[in-house]
C-alpha positions as CSV (number, residue, x, y, z in Angstrom):
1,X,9.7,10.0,20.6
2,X,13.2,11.3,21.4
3,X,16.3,10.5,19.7
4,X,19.3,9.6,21.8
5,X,22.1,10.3,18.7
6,X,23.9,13.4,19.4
7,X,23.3,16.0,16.5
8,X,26.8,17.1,15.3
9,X,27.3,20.8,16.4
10,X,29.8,21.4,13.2
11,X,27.8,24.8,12.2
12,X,29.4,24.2,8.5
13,X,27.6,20.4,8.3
14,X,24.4,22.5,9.2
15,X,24.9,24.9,6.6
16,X,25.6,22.2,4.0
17,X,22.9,20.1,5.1
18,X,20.0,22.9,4.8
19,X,21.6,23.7,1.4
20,X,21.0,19.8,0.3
21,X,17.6,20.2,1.9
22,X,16.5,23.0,-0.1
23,X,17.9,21.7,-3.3
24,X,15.8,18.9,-2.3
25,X,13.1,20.7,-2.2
26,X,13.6,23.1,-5.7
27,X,14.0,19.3,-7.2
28,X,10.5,18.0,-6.0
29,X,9.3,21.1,-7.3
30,X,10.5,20.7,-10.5
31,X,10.2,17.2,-10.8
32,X,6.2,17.2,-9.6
33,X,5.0,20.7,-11.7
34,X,7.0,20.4,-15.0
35,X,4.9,19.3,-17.8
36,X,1.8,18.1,-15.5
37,X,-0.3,18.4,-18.3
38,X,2.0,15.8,-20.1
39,X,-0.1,12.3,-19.3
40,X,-3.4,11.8,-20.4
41,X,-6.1,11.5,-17.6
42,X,-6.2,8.0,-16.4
43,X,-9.8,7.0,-16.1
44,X,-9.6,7.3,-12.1
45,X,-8.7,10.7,-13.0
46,X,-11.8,11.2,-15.2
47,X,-14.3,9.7,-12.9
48,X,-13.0,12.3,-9.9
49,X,-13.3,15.0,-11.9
50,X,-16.6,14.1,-12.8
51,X,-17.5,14.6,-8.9
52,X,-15.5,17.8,-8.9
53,X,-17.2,19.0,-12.2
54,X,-20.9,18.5,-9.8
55,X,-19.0,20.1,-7.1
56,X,-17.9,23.3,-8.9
57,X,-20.8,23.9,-11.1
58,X,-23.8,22.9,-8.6
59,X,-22.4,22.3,-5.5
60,X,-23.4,19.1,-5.6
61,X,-21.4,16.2,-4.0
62,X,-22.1,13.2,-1.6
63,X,-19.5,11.0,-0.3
64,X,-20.2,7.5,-1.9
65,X,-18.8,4.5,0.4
66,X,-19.5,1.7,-2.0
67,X,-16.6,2.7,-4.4
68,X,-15.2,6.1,-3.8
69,X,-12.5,7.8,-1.3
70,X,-12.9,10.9,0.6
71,X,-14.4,14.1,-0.2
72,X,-10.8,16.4,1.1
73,X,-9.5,15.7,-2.8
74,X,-12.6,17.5,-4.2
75,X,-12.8,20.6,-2.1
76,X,-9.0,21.3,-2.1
77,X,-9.1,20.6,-6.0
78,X,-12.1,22.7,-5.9
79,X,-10.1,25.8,-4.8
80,X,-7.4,25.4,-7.2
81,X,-9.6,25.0,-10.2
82,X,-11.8,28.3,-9.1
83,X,-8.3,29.9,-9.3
84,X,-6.3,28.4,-12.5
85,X,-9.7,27.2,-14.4
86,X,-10.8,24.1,-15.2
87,X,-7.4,22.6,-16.8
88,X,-5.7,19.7,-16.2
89,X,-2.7,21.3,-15.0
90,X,-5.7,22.9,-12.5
91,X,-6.7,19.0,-12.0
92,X,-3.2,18.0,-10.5
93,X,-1.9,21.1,-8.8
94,X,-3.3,19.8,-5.8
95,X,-1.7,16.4,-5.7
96,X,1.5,17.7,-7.2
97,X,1.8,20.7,-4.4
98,X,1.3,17.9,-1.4
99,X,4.1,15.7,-2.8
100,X,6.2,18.8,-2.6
101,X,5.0,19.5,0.5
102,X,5.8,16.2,1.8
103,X,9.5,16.8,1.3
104,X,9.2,20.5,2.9
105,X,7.7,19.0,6.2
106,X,10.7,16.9,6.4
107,X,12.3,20.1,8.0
108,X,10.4,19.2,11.2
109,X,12.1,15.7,11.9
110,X,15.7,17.2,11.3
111,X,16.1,17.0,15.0
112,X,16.2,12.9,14.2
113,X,17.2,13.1,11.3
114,X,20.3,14.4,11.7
115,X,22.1,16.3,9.1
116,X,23.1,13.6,6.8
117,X,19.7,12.1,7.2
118,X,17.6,14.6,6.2
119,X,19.2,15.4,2.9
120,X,18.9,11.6,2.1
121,X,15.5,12.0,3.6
122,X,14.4,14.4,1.0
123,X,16.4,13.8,-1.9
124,X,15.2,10.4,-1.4
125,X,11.2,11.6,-1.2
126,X,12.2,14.3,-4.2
127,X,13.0,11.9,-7.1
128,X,11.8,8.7,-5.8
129,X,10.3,7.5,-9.3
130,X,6.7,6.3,-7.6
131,X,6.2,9.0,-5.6
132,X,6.9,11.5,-8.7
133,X,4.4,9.3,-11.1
134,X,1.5,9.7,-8.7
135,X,2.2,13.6,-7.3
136,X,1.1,13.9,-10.6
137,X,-2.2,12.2,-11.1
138,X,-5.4,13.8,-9.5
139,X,-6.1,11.5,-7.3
140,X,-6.0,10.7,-3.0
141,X,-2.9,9.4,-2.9
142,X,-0.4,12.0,-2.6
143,X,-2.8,14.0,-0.1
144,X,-2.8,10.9,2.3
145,X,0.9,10.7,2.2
146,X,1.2,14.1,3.0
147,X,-1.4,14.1,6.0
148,X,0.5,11.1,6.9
149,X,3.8,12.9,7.2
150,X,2.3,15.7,8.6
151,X,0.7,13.9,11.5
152,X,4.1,12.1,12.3
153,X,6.4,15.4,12.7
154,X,3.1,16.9,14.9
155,X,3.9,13.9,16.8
156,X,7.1,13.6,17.0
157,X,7.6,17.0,18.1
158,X,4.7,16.5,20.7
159,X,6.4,19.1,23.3
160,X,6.1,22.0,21.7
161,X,2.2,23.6,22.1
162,X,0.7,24.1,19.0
163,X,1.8,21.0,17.5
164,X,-1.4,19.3,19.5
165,X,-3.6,21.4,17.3
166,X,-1.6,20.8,14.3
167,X,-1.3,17.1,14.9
168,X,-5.4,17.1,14.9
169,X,-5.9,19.0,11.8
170,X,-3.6,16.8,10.1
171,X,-5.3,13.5,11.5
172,X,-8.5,14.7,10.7
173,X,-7.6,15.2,6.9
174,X,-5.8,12.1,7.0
175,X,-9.5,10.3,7.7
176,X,-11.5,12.5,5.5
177,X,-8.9,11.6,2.6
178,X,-9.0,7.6,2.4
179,X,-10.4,4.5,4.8
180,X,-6.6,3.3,4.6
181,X,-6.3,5.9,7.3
182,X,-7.6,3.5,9.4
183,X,-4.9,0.9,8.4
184,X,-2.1,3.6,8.4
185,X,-2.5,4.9,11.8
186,X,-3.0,1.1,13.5
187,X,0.7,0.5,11.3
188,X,2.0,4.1,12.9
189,X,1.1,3.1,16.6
190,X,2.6,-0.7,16.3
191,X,5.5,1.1,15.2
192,X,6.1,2.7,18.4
193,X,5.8,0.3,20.2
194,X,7.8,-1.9,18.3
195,X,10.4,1.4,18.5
196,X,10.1,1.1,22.2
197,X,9.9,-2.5,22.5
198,X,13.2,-3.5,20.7
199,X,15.3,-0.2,22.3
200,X,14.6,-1.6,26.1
201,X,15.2,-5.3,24.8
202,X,18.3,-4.4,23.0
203,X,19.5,-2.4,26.4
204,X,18.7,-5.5,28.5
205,X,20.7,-7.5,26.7
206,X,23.8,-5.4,26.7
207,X,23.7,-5.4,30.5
208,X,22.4,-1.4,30.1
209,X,20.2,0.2,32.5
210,X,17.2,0.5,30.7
211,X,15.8,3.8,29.0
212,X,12.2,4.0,29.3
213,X,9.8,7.3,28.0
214,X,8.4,9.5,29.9
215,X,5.0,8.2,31.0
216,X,3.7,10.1,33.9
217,X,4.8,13.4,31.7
218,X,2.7,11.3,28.6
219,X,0.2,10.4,30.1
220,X,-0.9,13.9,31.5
221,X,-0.2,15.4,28.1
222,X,-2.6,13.0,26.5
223,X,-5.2,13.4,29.5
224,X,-4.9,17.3,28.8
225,X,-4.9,16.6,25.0
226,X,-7.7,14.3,24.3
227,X,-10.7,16.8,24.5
228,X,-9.2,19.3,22.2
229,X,-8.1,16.8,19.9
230,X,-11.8,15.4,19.7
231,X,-13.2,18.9,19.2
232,X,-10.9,19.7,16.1
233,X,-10.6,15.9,14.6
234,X,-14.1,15.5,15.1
235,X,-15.0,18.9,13.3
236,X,-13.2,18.4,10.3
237,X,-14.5,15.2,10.4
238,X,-18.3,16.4,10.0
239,X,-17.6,19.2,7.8
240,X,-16.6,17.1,5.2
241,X,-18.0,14.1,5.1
242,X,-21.3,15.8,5.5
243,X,-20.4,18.1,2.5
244,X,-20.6,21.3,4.6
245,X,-23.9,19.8,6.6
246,X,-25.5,19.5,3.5
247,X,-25.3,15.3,3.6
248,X,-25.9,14.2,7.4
249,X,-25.8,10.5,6.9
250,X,-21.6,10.6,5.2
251,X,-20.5,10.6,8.8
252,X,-21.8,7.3,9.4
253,X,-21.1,5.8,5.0
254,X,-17.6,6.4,6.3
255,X,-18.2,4.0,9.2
256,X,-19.4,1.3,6.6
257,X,-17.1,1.9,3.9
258,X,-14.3,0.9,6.5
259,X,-16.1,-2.6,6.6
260,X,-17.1,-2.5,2.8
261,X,-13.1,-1.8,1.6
262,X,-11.9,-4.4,4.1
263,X,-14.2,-6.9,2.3
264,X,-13.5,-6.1,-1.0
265,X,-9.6,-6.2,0.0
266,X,-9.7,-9.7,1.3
267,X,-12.1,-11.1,-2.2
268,X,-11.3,-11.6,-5.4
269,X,-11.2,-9.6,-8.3
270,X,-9.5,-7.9,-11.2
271,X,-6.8,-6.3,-8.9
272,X,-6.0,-9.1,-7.1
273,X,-1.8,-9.9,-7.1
274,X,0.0,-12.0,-5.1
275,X,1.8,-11.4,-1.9
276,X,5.2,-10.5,-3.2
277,X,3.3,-7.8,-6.0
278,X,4.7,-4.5,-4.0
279,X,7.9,-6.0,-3.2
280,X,8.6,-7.1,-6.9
281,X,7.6,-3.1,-7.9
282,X,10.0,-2.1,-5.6
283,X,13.2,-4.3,-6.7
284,X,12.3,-3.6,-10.0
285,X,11.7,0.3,-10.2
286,X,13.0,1.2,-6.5
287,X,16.0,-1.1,-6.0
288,X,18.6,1.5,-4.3
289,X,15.7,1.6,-1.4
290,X,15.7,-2.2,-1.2
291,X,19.3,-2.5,-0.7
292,X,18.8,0.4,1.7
293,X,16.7,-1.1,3.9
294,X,18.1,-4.5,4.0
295,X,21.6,-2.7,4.7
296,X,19.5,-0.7,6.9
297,X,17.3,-3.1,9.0
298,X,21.1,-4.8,10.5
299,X,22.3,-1.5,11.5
300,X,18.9,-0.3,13.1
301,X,18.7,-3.8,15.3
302,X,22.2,-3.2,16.4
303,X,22.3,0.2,17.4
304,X,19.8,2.1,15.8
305,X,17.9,5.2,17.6
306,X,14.3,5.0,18.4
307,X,13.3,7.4,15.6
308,X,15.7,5.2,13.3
309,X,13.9,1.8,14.5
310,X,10.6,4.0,14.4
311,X,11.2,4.3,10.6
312,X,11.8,0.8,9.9
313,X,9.1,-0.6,12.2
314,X,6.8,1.9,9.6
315,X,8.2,0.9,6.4
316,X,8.0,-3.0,6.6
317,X,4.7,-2.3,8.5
318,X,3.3,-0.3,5.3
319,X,4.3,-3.2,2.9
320,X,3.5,-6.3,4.8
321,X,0.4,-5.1,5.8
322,X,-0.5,-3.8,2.4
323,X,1.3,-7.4,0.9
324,X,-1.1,-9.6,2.9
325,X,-4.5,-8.2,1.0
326,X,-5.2,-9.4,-1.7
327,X,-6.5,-6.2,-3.6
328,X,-3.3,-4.7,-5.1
329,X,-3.0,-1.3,-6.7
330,X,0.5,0.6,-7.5
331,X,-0.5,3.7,-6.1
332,X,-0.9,2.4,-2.7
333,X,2.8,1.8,-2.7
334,X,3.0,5.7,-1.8
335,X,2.7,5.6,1.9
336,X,5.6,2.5,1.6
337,X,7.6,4.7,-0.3
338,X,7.3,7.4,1.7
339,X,8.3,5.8,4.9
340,X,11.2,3.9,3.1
341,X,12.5,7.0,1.9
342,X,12.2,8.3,5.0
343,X,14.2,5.2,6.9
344,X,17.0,5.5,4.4
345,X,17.5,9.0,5.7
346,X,17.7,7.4,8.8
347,X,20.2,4.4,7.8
348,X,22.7,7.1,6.4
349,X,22.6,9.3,9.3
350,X,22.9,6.0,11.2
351,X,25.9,4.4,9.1
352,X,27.6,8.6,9.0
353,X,27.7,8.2,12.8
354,X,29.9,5.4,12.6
355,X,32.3,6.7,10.5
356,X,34.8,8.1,12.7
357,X,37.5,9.3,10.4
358,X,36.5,12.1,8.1
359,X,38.0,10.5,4.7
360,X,35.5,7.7,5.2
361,X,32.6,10.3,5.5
362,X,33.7,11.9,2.7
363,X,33.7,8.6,0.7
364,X,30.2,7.8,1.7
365,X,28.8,11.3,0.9
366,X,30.6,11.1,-2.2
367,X,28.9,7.6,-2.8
368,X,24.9,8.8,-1.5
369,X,25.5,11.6,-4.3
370,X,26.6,8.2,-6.8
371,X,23.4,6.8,-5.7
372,X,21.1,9.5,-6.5
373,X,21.8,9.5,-10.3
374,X,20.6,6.8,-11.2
375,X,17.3,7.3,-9.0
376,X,16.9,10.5,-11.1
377,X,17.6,8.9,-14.1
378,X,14.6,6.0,-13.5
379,X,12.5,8.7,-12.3
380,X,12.7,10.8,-15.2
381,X,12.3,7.4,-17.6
382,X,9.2,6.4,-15.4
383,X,7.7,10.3,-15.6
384,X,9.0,11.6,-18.8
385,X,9.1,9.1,-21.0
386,X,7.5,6.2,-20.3
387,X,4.7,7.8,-18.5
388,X,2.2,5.8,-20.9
389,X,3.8,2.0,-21.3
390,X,1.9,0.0,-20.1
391,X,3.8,-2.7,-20.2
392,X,6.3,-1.3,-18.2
393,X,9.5,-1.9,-19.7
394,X,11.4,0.7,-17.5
395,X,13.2,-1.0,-14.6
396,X,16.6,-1.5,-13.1
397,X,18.9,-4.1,-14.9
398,X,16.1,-5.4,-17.4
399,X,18.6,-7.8,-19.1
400,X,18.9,-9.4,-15.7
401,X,15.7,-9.6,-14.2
402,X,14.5,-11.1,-17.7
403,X,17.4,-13.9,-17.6
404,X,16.6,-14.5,-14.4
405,X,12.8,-15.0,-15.3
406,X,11.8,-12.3,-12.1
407,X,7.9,-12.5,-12.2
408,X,8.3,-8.2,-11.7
409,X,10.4,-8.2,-15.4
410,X,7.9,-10.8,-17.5
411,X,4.5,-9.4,-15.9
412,X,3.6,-6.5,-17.3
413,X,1.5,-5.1,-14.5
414,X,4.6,-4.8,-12.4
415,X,5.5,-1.4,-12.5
416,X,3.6,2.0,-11.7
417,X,1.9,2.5,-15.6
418,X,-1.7,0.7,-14.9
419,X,-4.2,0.7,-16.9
420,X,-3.1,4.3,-18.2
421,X,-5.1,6.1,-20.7
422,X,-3.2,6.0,-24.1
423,X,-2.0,9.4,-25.3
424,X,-4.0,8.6,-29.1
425,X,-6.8,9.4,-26.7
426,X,-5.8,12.9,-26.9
427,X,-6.2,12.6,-31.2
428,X,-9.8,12.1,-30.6
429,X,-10.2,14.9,-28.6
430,X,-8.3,16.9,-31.1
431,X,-10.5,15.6,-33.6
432,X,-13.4,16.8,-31.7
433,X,-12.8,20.4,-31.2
434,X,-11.8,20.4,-35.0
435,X,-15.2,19.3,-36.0
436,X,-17.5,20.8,-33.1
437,X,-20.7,18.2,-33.1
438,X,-24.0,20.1,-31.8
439,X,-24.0,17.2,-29.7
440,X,-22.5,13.6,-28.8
441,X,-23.9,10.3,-27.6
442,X,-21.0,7.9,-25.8
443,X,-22.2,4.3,-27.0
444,X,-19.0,2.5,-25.2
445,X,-19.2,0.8,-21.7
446,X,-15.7,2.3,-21.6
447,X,-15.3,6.0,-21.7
448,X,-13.3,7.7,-18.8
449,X,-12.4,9.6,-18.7
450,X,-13.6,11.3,-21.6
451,X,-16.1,13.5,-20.0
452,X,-13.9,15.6,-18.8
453,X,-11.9,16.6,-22.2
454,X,-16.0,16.9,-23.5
455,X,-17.3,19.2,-20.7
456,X,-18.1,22.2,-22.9
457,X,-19.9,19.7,-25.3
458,X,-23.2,19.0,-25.2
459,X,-23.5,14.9,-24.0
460,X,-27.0,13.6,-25.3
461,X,-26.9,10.5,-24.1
462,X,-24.6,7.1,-22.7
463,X,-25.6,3.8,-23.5
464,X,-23.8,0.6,-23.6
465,X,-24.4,0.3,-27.5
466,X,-25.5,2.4,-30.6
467,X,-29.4,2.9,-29.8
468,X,-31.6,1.9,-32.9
469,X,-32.2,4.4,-35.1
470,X,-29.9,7.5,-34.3
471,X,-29.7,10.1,-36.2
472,X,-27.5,12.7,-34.3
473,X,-24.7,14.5,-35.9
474,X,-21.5,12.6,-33.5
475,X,-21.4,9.5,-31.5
476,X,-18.4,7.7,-29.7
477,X,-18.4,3.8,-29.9
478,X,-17.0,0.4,-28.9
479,X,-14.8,-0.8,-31.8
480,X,-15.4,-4.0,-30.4
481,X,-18.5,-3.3,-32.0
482,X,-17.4,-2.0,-35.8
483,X,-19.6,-4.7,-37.3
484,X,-23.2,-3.7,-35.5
485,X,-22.0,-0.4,-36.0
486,X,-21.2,0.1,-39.4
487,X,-25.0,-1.3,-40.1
488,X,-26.3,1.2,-37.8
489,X,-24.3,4.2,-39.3
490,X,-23.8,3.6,-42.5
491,X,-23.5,7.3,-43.5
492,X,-21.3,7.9,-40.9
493,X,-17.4,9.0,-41.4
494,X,-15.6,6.2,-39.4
495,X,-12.1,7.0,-37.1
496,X,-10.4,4.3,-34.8
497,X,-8.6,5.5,-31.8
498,X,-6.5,3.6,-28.4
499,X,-8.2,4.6,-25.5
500,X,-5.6,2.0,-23.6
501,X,-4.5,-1.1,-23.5
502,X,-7.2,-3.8,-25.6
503,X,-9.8,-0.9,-25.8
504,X,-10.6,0.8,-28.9
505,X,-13.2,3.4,-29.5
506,X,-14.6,4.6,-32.8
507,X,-15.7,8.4,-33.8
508,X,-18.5,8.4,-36.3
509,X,-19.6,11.9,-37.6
510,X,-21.3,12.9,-40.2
């Protein structure tokens, strides 16, 4: 996809630009790596790194379709745990280093970009409050966004050679990551169409002779293309979903769990939201990227660039097509949010281009710098402070939303904090290594994702309830059983701790 606006020339814009870029860059770093230890392990957290924890200490791991992503998180993970130890700042490095990464590979659509565009691109990607919360959670998420991202700039810069190779390795992760990749890459190819589509429409209509891509030149590339790209899609493919050939039937579990995750989006249950869910997150937490792309989807009709129209054809594309399932998480908001930031990035360049007077630049720089503060202020409140609320307080103008009775201000599930372990979780474990049992039984049908803060303890047992008659020297209970408890254990040394939001758990020692 080419981009028709003329890239200023002004070697001093370039130079400032690349400066923005990189600052960019040192602020996703920072953002994504400071403190990663800081949030206890949400139980998705625990129960992957009870499939790394196989992996790692018996090579043991087969991919599970009926309620599990793809196996790339694990063997990445793998690597970096085998280098830093098995620490939680070991756990995240991973996710963490592909949100960062995702603002480096920006570099590669400059060329559409522009230079006013790709600061706002990555500035926009670097403190975005979402993408920040879950670059720092060990799980899929920020990996697919990244493969995403790097499968678009392979793309778009299809002309150069080894960008066919690159563009396969990166689609091949992609599908070895999540069975959204399925959804994201039907989203990425209506996009250029609908790119296309609207460009030739919007020409016709202005009496303009019509500027159609290069098919015959396509269509040979992709005829020469196809066969390589097989060979290396289709071997990463393999590799990993047979876990190194060592599970010959995961090629074919990925097939089904395409079918089994689009049934279990489309029925109900305990993460079902309604349509507007995502949008109500992002007026709520993400409003300077609403306003964006409303401002944003007038000027890209009326004389937006492919890439620009590109953008915005992917970013309402990611949130409608999310919006319409039923089955709702916050953390698949990341591949909206990364193609939102990455249309506002186009929308400034677009709105710069306009601006034919240089104090009228200035003033619009000046007020994309205004912008970004309170974006870093949110994200910091989201990351920093409020990390562990779930009832997700944090928001722009609170004091409105609430008077204006917004379901995303009075619905406490509205925000990017779900379900998140509570930090008095961490007193327990304290408590533990204080005390050093021989051994623990987990009687609780809720426990992740303590396993991993136990894994040099010896686990003798889980059960849903206290078995009859224990006499060991630690166990870990429901406190929504205290009563049955206290009869079974009666010489037992009784603590209450959160482990979150309406679950309790008890530590009886001796």
């Amino acid at each position: 996809m080419e981009r028709e606006i003329e890239i200023p020339t002004n070697r001093r814009a370039e130079i400032l630009s690349t400066i923005a870029y990189l600052l960019a860059v040192v602020a996703a770093i920072f953002l994504r790596f400071y403190w990663l230890e800081l949030k206890p392990l949400h139980h998705d957290e625990g129960v992957n790194s009870y499939f790394l924890l196989n992996l790692a200490d018996r090579w043991d791991y087969r991919y599970d379709p009926t309620n599990y992503h793809g196996p790339s998180l694990y063997y990445f993970v793998l690597v970096a745990i085998k280098i830093l130890g098995k620490t939680d700042f070991a756990l995240r490095a991973f996710p963490s280093l592909c949100g960062v990464l995702t603002v480096v590979w920006m570099w590669g659509l400059r060329r559409g970009l522009g230079v006013v565009g790709l600061p706002v691109a990555t500035w926009s990607l670097a403190l975005c409050p979402g993408l920040v919360y879950y670059s720092r959670d060990f799980i899929h998420e920020s990996s697919f966004g990244f493969f995403t991202v790097g499968m678009i700039v392979a793309a778009y810069n299809w002309r150069k050679s080894y960008n066919l190779a690159v563009f396969s390795v990166f689609t091949g992760l992609l599908f070895v990551t999540k069975e959204t990749s399925v959804h994201t890459v039907v989203v990425l190819v209506l996009a250029v169409v609908c790119a296309f589509a609207w460009d030739a429409l919007r020409q016709m209509v202005k009496g303009e002779a019509v500027s159609l891509p290069p098919f015959r030149q396509l269509n040979e590339y992709l005829i020469k293309s196809l066969l390589p790209f097989l060979l290396i899609f289709f071997a990463i493919y393999i590799v990993f979903y047979t876990s190194f050939f060592t599970n010959l039937k995961g090629p074919m579990d990925f097939l089904r769990s395409v079918f089994m995750w689009t049934g279990r989006g489309v029925k109900e249950g305990i993460h079902d939201h309604e349509f507007r869910y995502y949008l109500g997150i992002l007026i709520k937490l993400e409003l300077p990227l609403v306003i964006t792309a409303i401002i944003g989807t007038l000027v890209m009709l009326w004389r937006g660039a492919r890439f620009g129209l590109f953008t915005m054809a992917w970013a309402f594309g990611m949130i409608l097509g999310y919006s319409i399932i039923p089955y709702k998480t916050p953390w698949l908001m990341v591949s909206m949010l990364i193609a939102l930031a990455v249309f506002s990035g186009s929308v400034a360049q677009e709105i710069f281009s306009a601006l034919r007077f240089t104090a009228p630049q200035i003033a619009f720089i000046a007020l994309l710098i205004a912008v970004a503060m309170p974006i870093a202020k949110t994200s910091w409140q989201v990351n920093f402070v409020g990390y562990e609320d779930n009832e997700n307080h944090i928001g722009y103008f609170p004091a409105w939303g609430e008077r204006l009775k917004l379901r995303a201000y009075s619905d406490t599930q509205y925000g990017y904090v779900y379900a998140q372990t509570d930090k008095d979780l961490l007193n327990l474990v304290q408590e533990i290594y204080r005390v050093k049992p021989a051994a623990i039984h987990i009687a609780s049908p809720d426990y992740w994702p303590l396993p991993w803060y136990l894994r040099s303890y010896q686990i003798s047992g889980y059960t849903q309830e206290v078995p009859e008659n224990f006499t060991g020297p630690a166990i870990i209970a429901a406190a929504s059983q205290q009563e049955e408890v206290t009869k079974k254990l009666p010489g037992y040394r009784q603590q209450e701790f959160v482990l979150r939001p309406g679950v309790n758990l008890l530590w009886l020692v001796k």
